[in-house]
C-alpha positions as CSV (number, residue, x, y, z in Angstrom):
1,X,15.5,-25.7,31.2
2,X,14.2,-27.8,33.9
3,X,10.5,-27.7,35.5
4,X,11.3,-24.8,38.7
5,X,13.1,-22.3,36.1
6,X,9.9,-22.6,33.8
7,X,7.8,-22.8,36.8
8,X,9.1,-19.4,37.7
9,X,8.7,-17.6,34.7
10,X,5.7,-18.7,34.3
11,X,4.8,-16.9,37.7
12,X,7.2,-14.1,37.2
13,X,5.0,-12.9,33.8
14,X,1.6,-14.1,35.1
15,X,3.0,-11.6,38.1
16,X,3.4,-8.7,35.5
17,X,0.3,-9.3,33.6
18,X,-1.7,-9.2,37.4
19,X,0.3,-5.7,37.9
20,X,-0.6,-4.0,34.7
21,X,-3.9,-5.2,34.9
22,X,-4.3,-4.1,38.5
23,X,-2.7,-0.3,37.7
24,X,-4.9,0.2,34.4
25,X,-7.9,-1.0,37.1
26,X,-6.6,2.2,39.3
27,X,-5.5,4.3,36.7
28,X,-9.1,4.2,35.2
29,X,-10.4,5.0,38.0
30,X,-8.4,8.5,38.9
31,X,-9.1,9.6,35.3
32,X,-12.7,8.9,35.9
33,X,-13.4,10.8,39.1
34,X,-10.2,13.4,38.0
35,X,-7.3,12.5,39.5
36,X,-5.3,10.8,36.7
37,X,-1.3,11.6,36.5
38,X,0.1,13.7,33.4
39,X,0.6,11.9,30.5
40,X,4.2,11.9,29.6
41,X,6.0,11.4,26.8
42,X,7.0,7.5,27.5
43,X,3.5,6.6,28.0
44,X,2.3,8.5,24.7
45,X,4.6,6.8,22.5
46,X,3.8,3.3,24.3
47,X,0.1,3.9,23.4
48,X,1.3,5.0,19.5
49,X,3.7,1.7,19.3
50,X,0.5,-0.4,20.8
51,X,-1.8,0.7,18.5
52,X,-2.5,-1.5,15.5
53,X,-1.2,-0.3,12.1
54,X,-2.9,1.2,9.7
55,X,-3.1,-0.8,6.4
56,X,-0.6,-0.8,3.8
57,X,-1.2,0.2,0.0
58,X,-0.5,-3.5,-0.6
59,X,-2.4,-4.5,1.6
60,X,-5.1,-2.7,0.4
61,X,-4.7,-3.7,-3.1
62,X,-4.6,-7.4,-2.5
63,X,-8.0,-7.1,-0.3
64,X,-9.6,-4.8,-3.5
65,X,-8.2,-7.8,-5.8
66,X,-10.5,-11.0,-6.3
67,X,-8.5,-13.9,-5.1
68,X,-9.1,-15.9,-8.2
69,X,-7.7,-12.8,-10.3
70,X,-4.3,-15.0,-11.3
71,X,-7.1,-18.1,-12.4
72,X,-8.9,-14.9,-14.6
73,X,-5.7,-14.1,-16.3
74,X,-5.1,-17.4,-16.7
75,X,-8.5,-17.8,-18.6
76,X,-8.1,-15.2,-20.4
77,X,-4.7,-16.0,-22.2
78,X,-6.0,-19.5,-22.6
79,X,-9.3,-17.9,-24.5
80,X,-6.6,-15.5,-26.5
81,X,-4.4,-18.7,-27.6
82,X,-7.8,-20.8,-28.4
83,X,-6.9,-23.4,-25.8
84,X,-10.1,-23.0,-23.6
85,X,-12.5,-25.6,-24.3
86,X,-16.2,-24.6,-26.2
87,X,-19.3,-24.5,-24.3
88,X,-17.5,-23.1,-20.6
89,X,-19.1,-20.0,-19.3
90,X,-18.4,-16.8,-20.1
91,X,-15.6,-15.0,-18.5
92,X,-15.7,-12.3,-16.0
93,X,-13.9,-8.9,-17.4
94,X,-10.5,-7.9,-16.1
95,X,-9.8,-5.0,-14.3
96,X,-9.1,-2.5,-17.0
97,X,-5.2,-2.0,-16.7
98,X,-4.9,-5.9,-16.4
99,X,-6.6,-6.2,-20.0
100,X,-4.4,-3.5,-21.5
101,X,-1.2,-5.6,-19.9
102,X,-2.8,-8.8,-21.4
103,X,-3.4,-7.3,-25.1
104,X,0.3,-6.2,-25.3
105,X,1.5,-9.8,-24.7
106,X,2.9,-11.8,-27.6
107,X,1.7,-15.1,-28.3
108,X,4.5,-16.7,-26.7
109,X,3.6,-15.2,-23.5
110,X,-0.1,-15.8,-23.8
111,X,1.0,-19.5,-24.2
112,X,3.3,-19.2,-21.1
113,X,0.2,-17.6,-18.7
114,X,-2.0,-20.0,-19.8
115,X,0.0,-23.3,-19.4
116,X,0.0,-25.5,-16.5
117,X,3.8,-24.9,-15.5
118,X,3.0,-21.2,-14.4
119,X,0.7,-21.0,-10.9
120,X,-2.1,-18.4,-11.0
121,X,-0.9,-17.4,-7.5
122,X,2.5,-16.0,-9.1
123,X,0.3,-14.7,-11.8
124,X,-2.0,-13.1,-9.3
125,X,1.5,-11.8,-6.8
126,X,3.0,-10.5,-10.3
127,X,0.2,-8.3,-11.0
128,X,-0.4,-7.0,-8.1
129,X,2.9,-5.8,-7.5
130,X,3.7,-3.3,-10.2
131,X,7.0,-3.3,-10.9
132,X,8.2,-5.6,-7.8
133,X,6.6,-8.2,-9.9
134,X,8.2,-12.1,-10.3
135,X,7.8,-12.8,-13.8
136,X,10.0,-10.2,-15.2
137,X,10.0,-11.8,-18.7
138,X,5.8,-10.8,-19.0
139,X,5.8,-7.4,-18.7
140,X,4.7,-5.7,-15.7
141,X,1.3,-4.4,-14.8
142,X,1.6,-0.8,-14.0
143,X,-1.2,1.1,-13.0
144,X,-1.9,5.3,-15.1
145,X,0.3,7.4,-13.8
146,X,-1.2,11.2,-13.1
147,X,1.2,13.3,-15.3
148,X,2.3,16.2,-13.4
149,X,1.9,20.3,-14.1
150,X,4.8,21.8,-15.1
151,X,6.0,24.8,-12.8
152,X,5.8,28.5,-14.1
153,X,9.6,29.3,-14.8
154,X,10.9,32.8,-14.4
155,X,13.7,33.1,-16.6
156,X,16.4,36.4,-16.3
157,X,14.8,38.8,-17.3
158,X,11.3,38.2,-16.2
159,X,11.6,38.6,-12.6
160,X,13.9,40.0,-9.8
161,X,16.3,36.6,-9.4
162,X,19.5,37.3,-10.6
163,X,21.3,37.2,-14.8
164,X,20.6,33.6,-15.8
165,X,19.1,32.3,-13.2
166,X,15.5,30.1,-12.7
167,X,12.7,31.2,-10.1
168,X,9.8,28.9,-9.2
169,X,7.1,30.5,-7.3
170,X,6.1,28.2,-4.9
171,X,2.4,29.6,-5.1
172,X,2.1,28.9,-9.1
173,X,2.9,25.5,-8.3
174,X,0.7,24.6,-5.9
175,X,-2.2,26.2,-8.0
176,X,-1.3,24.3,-10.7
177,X,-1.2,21.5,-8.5
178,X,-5.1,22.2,-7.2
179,X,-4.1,23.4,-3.8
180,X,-5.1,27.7,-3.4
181,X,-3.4,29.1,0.0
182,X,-5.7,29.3,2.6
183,X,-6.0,32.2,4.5
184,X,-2.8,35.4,4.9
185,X,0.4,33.8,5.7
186,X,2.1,33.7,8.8
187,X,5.9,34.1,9.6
């Protein structure tokens, strides 16, 4: 691309930029003293698509994580294995479901988290990840599940469905689940 078709780009954008700058200026303006246009559809979605994200679950996780938690697991399988030297200081504890992953490795493993060929950022990745974790061969890390209620079922008999057939009640299920319905139903 030589120098003019760059040259002109560069205009043809700084151009834009100047526009949208100078109809947000007027725009402002109107919906200050009243006057602003409908919003329509286009320009709500625009204003959705240019807001920032919210944060993932990973994301979160990672951030809630220490970032030296691979270098703690890698402490403590050394300390479980008896290859950390005497006299360092005393470890920090692991988050609960990490120690109940580390206690149900074998000795083999324990040897493998704590060598030098294994990173503590993979370490680190493969806990954090549940199930997508790398190191397949260790186990994965899964956080307590919540076990579920189990539905009220209406067999025949019971209720007024039909000879051998199953009714949930939507209602039983949601109490069960902690939610009461609010208020008298609408149609």
């Amino acid at each position: 691309m030589d120098k003019a078709k760059k040259a002109a780009l560069a205009l043809a954008a700084m151009l834009d930029r100047f526009y949208a700058l100078i109809a947000a200026i007027v725009l402002g303006i109107l919906g200050l003293v009243g006057i602003a246009p409908r919003p329509t559809a286009a320009g709500l979605a625009q204003a959705v698509l240019d807001q920032e994200p919210p944060p993932t679950p990973e994301a979160a996780a990672e951030e809630e994580a220490t970032p030296d938690l691979g270098w703690l697991v890698k402490d403590h399988a050394a300390q479980r294995v008896g290859r950390r030297p005497v006299g360092m200081p005393a470890l920090a504890p692991l988050p609960a479901v990490v120690a109940a992953w580390l206690d149900g490795q074998d000795p083999v493993q324990l040897r493998r988290l704590a060598g030098h060929d294994l990173a503590a950022r993979l370490i680190q990745q493969h806990v954090l990840s549940g199930t997508g974790g790398c190191l397949p061969s260790l186990g994965y890390v899964l956080k307590p599940t919540r076990s579920t209620p189990q539905a009220h079922v209406h067999r025949a008999g019971e209720g007024s469905a039909g000879k051998g057939s199953m009714r949930v009640d939507l209602n039983d299920v949601l109490q069960d689940l902690g939610y009461a319905p609010a208020g008298p139903r609408f149609r």
